[in-house]
Steps between C-alpha positions, in 0.01 A plus 500: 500500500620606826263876535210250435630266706427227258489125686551301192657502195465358185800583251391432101714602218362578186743262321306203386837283499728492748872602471787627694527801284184600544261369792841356679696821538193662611437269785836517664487901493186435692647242736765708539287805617257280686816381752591827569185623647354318809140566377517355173748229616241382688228485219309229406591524119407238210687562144336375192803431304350358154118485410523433093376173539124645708198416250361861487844642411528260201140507394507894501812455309292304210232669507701816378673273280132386376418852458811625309469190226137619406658804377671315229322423129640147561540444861553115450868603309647735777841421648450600928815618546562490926758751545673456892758749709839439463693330801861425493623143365694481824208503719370229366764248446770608776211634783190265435292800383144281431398818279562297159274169612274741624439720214473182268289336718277789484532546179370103439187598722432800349502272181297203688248732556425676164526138349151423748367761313570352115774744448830297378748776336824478484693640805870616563673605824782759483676775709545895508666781633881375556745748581856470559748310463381185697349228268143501555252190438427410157315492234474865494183664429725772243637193315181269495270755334743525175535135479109428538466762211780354269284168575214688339255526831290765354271592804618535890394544795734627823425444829708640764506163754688666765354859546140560667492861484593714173838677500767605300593156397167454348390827401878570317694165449198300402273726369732727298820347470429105432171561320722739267752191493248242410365689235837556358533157485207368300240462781182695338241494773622595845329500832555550884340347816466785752586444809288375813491834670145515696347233292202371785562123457869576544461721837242287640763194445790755700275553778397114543904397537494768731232380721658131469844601577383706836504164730918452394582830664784445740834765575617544206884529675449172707381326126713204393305422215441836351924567519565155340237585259662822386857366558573396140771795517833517582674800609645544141160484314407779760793697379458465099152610561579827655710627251297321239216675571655822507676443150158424356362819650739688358457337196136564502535857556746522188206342253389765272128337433494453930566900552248583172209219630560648821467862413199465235345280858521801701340772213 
């Protein structure tokens, strides 16, 4: 930013949903290096904090959706299965984390939209990839796909709500380890939504909340609003996230199917 000597600067994170353990502790490691440096102090700055809710994100959303459902012999009997990140329980009830409205909210849009287009199904909302002792939000996404099988949903299809890009929480906990589960469980026809990645309707969405959030740039240090907007946490929450998030690393690392998934990536 500073070699190009960029004038200003719009800051979007690829988190559709906004939270303070994701898009929030992000943002005050940037305010943080921002008042340290005259230059950037100084720079006009506009932060996109949430964008779920934009029309092109959700119709790009469906229109995978749309696309996936085809795939099935009887599309009209699928279960859409939204699968969302973990965030602590904490957050949300004790910090005024908005992640939980916000990922049901989207999730009802998401829904809205496909139901436009004559598609009803059935639709559930759960969450993955908890680690640690903290208790996480529920239903989990583990837990949900046995009890949807013992209900006898024989067809289902995942779609990873919170994730625009594929990774190793799609690729190996979705696409190996939870497909594996559902099967095991009774579900018989199994699909996955892939992520947005460089889908054109998607991008061309990104770059249009871009260009509208340009004329909000102000110093990002001097910002009132953007610090009360990302001050859901305490010093505390700050503190269990640190060592949460190296405990899940760790924990990561130690996964036998990670290190394997990983290794067969790289051959």
């Amino acid at each position: 930013i500073k070699l190009d000597r960029i004038k200003k600067l719009v800051v979007l994170p690829l988190y559709p949903q906004f939270s303070i353990f994701t898009t929030g502790s992000s943002i005050r490691v940037l305010q943080h290096n921002f008042r340290e440096d005259v230059y950037l102090s100084r720079l006009p700055v506009s932060v996109i904090l949430s964008w779920y809710q934009r029309q092109g994100y959700i119709c790009s959303m469906a229109d995978l959706i749309k696309e996936e459902l085809e795939r099935f012999a009887k599309p009209e009997e699928v279960m859409i299965f939204f699968s969302g990140h973990e965030v602590p329980v904490s957050y949300v009830e004790d910090a005024g984390d908005p992640y939980k409205d916000q990922m049901e909210e989207c999730v009802y849009l998401i829904m809205q939209e496909l139901k436009s287009r004559g598609i009803g199904n059935d639709h559930t909302l759960a969450y993955q990839s908890r680690v640690g002792p903290v208790q996480w939000l529920k239903p989990y996404t583990d837990e949900v796909l046995v009890e949807l099988g013992q209900k006898g949903v024989k067809s289902l299809l995942a779609v990873p709500i919170s994730f625009v890009s594929e990774h190793i929480e799609t690729l190996e906990e979705i696409d190996m380890e939870y497909k594996h589960l559902a099967l095991e469980s009774g579900i018989k026809n199994w699909g996955r939504v892939p992520a947005l990645g460089c889908t054109s309707s998607f991008i061309t969405d990104l770059a249009d909340a871009v260009v509208e959030a340009l004329p909000s740039a102000k110093a990002l240090s001097a910002s009132r609003e953007a610090a009360e907007e990302t001050n859901y946490e305490p010093v505390r929450y700050l503190v269990k996230l640190f060592f949460c998030s190296i405990l899940a690393f760790v924990l990561l690392l130690l996964r036998p199917k990670v290190v394997f998934a990983f290794r067969n990536h790289l051959l």
